[in-house]
N, C-alpha and C positions, 0 to 999 in steps of 0.2 A: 122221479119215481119214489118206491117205497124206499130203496134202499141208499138214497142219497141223504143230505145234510136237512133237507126242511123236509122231506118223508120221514126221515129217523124220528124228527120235533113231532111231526104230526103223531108217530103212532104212542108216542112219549105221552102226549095231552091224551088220547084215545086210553089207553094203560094205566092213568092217573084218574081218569074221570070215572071209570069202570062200567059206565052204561051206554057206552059208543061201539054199536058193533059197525067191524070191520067186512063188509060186501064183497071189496074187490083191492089188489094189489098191484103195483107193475113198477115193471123195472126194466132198465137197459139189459143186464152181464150178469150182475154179482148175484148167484146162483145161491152160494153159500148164505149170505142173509137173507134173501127171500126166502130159502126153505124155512130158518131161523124163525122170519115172519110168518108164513104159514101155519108153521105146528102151535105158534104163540096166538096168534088172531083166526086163525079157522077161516077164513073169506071162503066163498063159494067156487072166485075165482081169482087166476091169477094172470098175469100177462110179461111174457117177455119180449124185448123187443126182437134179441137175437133168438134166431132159431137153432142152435148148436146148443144156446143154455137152456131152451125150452126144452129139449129133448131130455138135454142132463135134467133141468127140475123134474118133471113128469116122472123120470125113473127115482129121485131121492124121494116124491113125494105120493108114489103110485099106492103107496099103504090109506092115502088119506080121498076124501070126497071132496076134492077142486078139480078144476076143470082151467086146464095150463093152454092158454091163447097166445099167438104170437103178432107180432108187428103190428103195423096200423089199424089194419083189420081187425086186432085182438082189442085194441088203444077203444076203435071207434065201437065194437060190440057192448064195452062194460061202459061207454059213457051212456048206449043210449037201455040200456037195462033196466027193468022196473024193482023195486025192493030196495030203494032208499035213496034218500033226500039230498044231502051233500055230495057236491064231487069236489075234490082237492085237486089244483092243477100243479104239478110239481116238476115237471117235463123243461129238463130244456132246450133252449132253442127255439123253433117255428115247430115241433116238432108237435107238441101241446097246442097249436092252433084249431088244428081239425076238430080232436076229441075232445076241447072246448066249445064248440061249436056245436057238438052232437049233444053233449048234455045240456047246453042251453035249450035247445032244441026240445031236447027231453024232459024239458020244466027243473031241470034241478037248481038247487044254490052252489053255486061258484065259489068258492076257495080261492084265492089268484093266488100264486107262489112263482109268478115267471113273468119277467119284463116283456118278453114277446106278445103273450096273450093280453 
């Protein structure tokens, strides 16, 4: 996800290249830097896995216009979304199998960032 070690890289390149916007975000937990990430990249939307930190983002980030998705269901919505080109798989685990699967599906270009997929 966003808020791991090759998410952080990723939005590091996105921040440095200055004409890469940011769609969609996700993450396991860490509440505290995706909001971070939110207020910094603007995405439309965001996704948590857990639903306890979904709640908590949604109320740190309810001043802003994203739309806070949880679990698979949230994973597999923004991979098959229309409004841009790249997806980043960054998910570990089999966890990133499905919502690689759906944006393939969805015509996008593939990112691979996870031995699984």
């Amino acid at each position: 996800g966003s808020t791991g070690s090759i998410g952080r890289q990723t939005l590091d390149v996105a921040r440095q290249q200055g004409d890469i916007e940011v769609t969609a975000l996700c993450a396991r937990q860490s509440v505290g830097l995706m909001e971070e990430q939110i207020r910094e990249f603007r995405p439309g939307v965001a996704v948590m896995w857990d639903e306890a930190a979904a709640k908590d983002l949604r109320e740190r980030v309810r001043d802003l216009d994203v739309k806070i998705l949880t679990g698979m269901d949230g994973l597999l919505e923004v991979a098959s979304m229309d409004g841009f080109e790249y997806f980043v798989t960054a998910i570990m685990g089999m966890v990133g199998v499905r919502p690689t699967v759906a944006a393939i599906e969805s015509g996008k270009k593939i990112a691979l960032a996870n031995k699984e997929t």
